[in-house]
N, C-alpha and C positions, 0 to 999 in steps of 0.2 A: 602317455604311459606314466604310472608313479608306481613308485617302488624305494625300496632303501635304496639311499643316498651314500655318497661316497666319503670317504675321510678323507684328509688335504693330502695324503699322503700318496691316498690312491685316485683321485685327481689328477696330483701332477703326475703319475704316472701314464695315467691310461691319457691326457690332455698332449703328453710328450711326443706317444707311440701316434697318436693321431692326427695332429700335426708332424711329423716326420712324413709319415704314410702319404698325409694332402701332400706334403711337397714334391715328394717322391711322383705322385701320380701326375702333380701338374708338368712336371719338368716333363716326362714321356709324354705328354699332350703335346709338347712344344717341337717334339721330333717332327720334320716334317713327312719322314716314314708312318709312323704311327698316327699323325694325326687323319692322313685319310686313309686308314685301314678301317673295312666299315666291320671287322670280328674284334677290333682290340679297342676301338674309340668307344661303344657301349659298354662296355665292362669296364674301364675307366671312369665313364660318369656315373655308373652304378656303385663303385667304390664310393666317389666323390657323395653322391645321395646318401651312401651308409653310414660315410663320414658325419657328414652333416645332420644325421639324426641323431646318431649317438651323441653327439657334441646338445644338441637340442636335448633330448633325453635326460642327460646328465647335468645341463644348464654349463657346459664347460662354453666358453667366448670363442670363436671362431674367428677371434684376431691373435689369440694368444700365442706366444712365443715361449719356447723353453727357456731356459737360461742357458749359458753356453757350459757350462756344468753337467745340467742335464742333458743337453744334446751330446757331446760325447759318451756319457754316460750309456748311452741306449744304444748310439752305435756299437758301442764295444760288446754292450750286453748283445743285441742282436748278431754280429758277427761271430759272437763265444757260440752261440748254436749252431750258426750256420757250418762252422770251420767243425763242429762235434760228428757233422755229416757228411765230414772227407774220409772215416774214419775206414781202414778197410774191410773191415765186418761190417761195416752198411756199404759198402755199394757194391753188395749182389745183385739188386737190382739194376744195375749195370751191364751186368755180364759175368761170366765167370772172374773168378778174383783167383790170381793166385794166391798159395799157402804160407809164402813168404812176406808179400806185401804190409801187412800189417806191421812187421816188423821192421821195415824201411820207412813207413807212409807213419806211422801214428807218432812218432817222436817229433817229426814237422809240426801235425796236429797241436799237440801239446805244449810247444812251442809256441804255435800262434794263439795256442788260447793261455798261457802264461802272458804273452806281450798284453795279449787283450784288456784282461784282469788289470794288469800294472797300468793303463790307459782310464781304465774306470774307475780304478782305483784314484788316479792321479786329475782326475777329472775335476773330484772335489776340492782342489785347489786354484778352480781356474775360476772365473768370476759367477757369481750366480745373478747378477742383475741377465734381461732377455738379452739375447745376440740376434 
């Protein structure tokens, strides 16, 4: 497939998220729960296939390693969304939410996602050679 090509910037980006994602998925390969589940072991190596085409695709190295920089960087960024989805106006999808909840739950929130920020903020001072 060809197509526009990426700037270094958004390389090491989408290169970070992707490599993260392959480790993430190899480490549950390693479960030995998960590794003979025959619903969850094909949806893994289908990850791992999409992985490794985009990497193909984009000509990104499929040895590459982030820097230790960027690897917290992504974590933090990734958990600042996730922590955005405890909020109590989203999990009605839950269940009924009490009226008050938000007012107890979302100051936590805010909280973890202030730590967060200061993490990826602080990131940029940790080495950028690969870890």
């Amino acid at each position: 497939m060809t197509g526009p090509d990426l700037n270094p910037n958004q390389r090491r980006r989408i290169g970070t998220h992707l490599r993260l994602l392959a480790e993430d998925v190899e480490a549950l390969r390693a479960v030995p729960a998960v590794a003979g589940d025959t619903n969850v072991t094909p949806i893994l190596a289908a990850l791992e296939r999409e992985v490794d085409r985009m990497r193909a695709d984009f000509a990104l190295p499929p040895d590459w390693r982030p820097s230790l920089s960027r690897r917290v960087a992504a974590l933090a960024e990734v958990w600042m969304a996730r922590v955005e989805d405890l909020r109590g106006r989203r999990l009605k999808g839950y269940g009924s939410v009490d009226p008050a909840l938000a007012e107890r739950l979302d100051p936590y929130v805010d909280s973890l996602r202030a730590l967060l920020r200061r993490l990826a903020d602080a990131a940029q001072d940790l080495p950028s050679d690969s870890a």
